[in-house]
Structures are given as C-alpha cells and as structure tokens.
C-alpha positions in Angstrom: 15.4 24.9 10.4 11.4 24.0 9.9 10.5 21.5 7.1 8.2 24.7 5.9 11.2 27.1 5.9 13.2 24.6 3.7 10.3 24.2 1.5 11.7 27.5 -0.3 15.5 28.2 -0.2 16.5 31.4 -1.4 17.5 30.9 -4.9 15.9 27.9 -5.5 15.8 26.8 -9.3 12.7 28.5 -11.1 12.4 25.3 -12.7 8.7 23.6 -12.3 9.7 20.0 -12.1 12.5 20.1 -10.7 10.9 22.5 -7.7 8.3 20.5 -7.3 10.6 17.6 -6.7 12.7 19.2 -4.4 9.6 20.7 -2.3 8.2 17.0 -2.3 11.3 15.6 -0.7 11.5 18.0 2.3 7.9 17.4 2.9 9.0 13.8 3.0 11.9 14.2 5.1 9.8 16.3 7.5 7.4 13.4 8.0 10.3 10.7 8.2 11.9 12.7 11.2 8.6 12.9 12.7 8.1 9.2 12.1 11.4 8.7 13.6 10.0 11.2 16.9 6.9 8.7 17.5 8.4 5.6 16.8 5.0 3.7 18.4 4.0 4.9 14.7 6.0 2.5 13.5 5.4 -0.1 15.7 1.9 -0.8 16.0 1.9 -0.6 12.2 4.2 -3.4 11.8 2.4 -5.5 14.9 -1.1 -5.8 13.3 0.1 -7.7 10.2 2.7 -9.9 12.2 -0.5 -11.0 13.7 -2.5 -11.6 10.6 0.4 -13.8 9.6 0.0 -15.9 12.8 -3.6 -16.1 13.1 -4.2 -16.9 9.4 -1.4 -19.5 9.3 -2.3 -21.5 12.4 -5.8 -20.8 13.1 -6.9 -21.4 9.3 -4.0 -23.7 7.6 -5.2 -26.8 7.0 -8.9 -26.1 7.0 -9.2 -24.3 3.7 -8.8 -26.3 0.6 -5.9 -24.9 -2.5 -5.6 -26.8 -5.1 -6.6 -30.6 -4.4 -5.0 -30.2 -0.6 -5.4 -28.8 2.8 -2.0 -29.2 3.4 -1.0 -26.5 6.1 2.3 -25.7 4.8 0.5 -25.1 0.8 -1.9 -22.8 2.6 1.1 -21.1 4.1 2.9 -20.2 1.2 -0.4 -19.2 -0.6 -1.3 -16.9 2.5 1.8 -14.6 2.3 1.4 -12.9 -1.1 -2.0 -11.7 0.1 -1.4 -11.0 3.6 1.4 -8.7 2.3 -0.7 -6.9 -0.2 -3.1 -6.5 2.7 -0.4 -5.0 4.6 0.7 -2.4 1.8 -2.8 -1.7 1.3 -4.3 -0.9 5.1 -1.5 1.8 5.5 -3.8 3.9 3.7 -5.6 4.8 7.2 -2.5 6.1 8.4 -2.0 8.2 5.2 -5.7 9.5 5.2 -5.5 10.2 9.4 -2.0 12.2 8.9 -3.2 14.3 6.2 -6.3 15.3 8.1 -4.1 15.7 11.1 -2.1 18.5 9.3 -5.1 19.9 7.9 -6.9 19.8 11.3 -3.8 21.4 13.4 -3.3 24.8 10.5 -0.3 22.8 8.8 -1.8 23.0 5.0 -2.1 26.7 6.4 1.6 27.2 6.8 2.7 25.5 3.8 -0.1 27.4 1.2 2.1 30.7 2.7 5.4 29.7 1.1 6.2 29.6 -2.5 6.5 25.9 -3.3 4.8 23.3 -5.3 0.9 23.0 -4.1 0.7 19.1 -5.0 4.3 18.7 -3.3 2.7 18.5 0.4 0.4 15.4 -0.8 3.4 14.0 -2.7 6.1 14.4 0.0 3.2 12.6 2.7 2.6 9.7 0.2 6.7 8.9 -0.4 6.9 8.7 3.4 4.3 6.4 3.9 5.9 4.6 1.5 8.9 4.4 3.1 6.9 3.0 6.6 5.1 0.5 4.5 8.9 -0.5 3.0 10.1 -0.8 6.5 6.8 -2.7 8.1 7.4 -5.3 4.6 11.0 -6.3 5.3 10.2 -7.1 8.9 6.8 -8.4 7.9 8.9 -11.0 5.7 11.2 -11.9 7.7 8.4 -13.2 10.1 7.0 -15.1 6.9 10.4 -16.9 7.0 10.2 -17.3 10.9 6.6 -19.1 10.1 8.1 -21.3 7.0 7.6 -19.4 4.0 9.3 -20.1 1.3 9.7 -19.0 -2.7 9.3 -21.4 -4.8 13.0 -22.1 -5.7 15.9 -21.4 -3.8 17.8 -20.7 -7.1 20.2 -17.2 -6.2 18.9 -16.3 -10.0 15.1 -16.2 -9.0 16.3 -13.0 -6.5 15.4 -10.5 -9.5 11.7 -12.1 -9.7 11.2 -12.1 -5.8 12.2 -8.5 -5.9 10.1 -7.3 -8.7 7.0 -9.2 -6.5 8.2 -6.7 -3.4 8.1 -3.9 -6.3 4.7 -4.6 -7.5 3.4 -4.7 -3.6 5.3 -0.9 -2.9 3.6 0.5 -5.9 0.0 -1.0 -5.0 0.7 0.7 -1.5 1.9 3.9 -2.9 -1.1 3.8 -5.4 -3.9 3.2 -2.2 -1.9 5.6 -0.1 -3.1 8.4 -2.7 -6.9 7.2 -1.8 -6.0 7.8 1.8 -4.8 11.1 0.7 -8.5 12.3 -1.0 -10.5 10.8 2.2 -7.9 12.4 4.5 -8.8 16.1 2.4 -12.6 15.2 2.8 -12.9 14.8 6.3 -13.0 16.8 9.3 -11.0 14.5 12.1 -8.2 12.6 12.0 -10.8 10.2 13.8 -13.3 9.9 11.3 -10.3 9.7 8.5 -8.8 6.6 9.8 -12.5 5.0 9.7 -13.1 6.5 6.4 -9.7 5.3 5.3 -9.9 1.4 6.4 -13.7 0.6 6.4 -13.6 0.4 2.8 -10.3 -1.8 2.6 -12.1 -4.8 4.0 -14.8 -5.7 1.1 -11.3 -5.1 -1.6 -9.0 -7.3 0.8 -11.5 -10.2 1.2 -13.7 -10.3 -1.5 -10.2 -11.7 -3.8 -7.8 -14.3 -4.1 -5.9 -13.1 -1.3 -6.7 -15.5 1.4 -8.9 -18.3 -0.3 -9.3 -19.5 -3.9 -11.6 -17.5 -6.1 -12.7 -20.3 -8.0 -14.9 -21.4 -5.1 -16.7 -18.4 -5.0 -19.9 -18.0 -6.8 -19.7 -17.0 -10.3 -20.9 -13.8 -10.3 -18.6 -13.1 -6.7 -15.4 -14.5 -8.4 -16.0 -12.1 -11.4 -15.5 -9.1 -8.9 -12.2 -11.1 -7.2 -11.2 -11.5 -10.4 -10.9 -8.0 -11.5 -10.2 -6.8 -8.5 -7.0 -4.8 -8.4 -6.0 -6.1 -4.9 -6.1 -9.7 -6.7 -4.0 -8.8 -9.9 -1.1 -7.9 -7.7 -1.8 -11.0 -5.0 -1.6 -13.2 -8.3 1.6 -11.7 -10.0 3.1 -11.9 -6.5 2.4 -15.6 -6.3 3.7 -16.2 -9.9 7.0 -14.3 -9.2 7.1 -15.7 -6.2 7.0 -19.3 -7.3 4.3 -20.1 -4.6 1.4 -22.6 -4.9 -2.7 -21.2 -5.6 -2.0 -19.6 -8.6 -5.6 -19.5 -9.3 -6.7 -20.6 -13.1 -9.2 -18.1 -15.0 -10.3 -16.9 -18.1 -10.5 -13.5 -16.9 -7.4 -10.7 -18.3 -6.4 -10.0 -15.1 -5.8 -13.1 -14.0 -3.6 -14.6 -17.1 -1.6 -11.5 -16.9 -1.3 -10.6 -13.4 2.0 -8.4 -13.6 0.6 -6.2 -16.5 -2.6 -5.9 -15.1 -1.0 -5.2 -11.6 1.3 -2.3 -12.9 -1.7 -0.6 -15.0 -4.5 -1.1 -11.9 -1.8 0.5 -9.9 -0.5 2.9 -12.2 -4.8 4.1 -13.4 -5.3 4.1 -9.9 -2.3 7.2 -9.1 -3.2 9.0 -11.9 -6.7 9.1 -10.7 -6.5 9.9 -7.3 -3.7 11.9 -7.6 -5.1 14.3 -9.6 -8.6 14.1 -7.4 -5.9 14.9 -4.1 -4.6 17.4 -5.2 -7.4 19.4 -7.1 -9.5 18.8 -3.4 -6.2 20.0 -1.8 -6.3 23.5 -3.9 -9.7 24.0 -3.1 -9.2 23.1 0.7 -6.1 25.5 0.6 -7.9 28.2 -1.5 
C-alpha cells in the first residue's frame, strides 16, 4: 500500500492534532523507505563531512591560534562542535532539493487529493531528514573519535551533558531543514533548490566561531558571529562538551549559549514553518 493511500485510513480519528500527527508520520515513513531504496543518499551525505573533519584537522591544526596555543590536538577538539553543526546545518540542500523534487514530479498533486493534514507533507519530509542527519552524526562522531576527539572529561556522569550537546545540534538541523523546505516550495528544479539551499549556508557556517575564534575578527565582523545562531549552538556544544575555545564575550548569546541555542532554533521553526507551509497552500491551491 502507497504512502498516499495510508495518508487517510478509513475511520481515521476526526481529531485535528492527532490526524495531523499521524498523516506526518507516514509521510515520514514514506521518505525513510525511499531513503533506504537509494541508499547513495545516505552515503555521500555522510562522506562530505568525514572529509571536512580530515581536511580541517590535518591541513589547518596547528596553524590557527585558540586560546594562547597552536596546539594541533586543542584545534582538534575546538573543530568538532562546529564541524558538526556544519554538518546538521548543510542537510538543508537535501531537504530544499527533495521537496522541489516532489513538487516537480506531481507528488504535492497526489497528496492535496486525499483528506489529510496540508502542513503534514512538509512536516513528515523534515522528521525524515532529521532522521538522515541523526544517522550521518553518529557516524560523523565516531570518525571524530577515530581523529582524537575527546569530551572534556571522561567522567560516565558527563554522558547526560554530551547528549543534550547532540540534542541542541538535531534541533538546529531540524530548525534549518524548515528553511530548506520554503526555498524548496520557491523554486522550479530540484537543481536550482539545492543551489538555493546551500549557497546561503556558507556566509552563516564561516562568518562564526565555528572554525576559528571570533575574538580575532574585527569588531564589527565578530558582532555578526556573535549573534549568529549557527555560533550560539557551536558555543553551547563546546561548553557541554567540555572542549577548549570557549570563546569569551560580552555579547547574550555567547554567555548563555544553551538558552540562546534552543530559542534561535526554536524562533527559527516557528518562522519558517509557518512561511512553508502558507507557500505550500498556495503552491497546492
């Protein structure tokens, strides 16, 4: 039986929430078995970061400066909280080019024929990117380890901390991968929405604390970092993660990077969900 036909069982509840949730998790489930079809999907999304991690660790540790060193090893532990926010972040292309995809092949067609939740398509896409970007983080940590990361303490009671650090990454990536979802409704091609859906990323990934200190930028370039969402989640990471760089500001953001990482995330779902799925009714209508 189709995803689309199990969108709306007979005698499905009448209740909003609930069908809404249930319509969301068979669109999810149809886009995990078709993840599980093309499994280069998975693949090549997990390669591109495993190479970040190399290049950055061994091509730039020990020529940037953290702290009062260029030790390699400090650089290395101060890479990984950004490089894995930069991984959770660049699935958005993949979001934005399947949702154009499906809008491109008549999918969104289909589904606005059957009685089911309208923002439940978007919703059921996003949770399933989540899931890839889950997947492409465990291996993409495991790698870190290969490399020589460490957390800061090896203490078995520090676990809760590390895995509120792999929380606050899953829910920047789930908040991006609704901005993947509004480019992928505004677009034509599932060409021009990967473009549309990365282009962007590069400016929020590098102009922050991700891969060098923000207090060597220029003032008025470190403000930006500084309040850059992207950096309020690399900092918390780094905090609960016990690693070195924690950078030293003034700025909110930065003296309360787990707060300011769960509201930036939080503002930015609430945002561009509502933006999806408005564009969605009109692109359906």
């Amino acid at each position: 039986m189709s995803a689309a036909t199990e969108a709306a069982p007979a005698g499905a509840s009448t209740n909003p929430v609930g069908a809404s949730i249930r319509d969301s998790l068979v669109i999810a489930r149809r886009n995990l078995i078709r993840m599980t079809r093309i499994p280069e999907m998975v693949l090549f999304g997990v390669i591109q970061p495993v190479m970040f991690v190399v290049l950055f660790t061994y091509v730039f540790g020990g020529s940037l400066q953290i702290g009062n060193t260029t030790d390699a090893d400090v650089y290395k532990d101060f890479l990984m909280a950004g490089i894995f926010a930069q991984t959770v972040t660049f699935a958005t292309a993949g979001s934005a080019a399947g949702i154009a995809d499906d809008m491109q092949k008549g999918l969104v067609d289909r589904f606005r024929s059957l009685p089911m939740a309208r923002g439940a398509v978007l919703t059921g896409r996003t949770v399933a990117d989540l899931v890839q970007t889950a997947i492409t983080l465990l291996v993409l940590a495991i790698v870190a380890l290969i490399v020589g990361w460490r957390t800061g303490s090896a203490d078995p009671t520090n676990a809760g901390r590390i895995l509120a650090g792999f929380g606050l990454l899953l829910l920047l990536g789930y908040a991006f991968t609704w901005i993947g979802a509004l480019i992928g409704l505004s677009v034509r091609t599932p060409e021009a929405a990967t473009s549309g859906g990365i282009i962007w990323l590069f400016p929020v990934t590098f102009v922050s604390n991700a891969f060098v200190d923000s207090s060597q930028m220029t003032p008025w370039l470190r403000h930006i970092a500084e309040w850059n969402p992207f950096s309020a989640t690399v900092q918390a990471c780094r905090e609960l993660f016990g690693n070195p760089g924690v950078v030293q500001s003034d700025a909110w953001p930065m003296q309360h990077p787990v707060w300011a990482s769960v509201m930036w995330s939080v503002l930015i779902i609430a945002v561009f969900r509502s933006l999806s799925v408005r564009k969605y009714r009109s692109a359906a209508s």
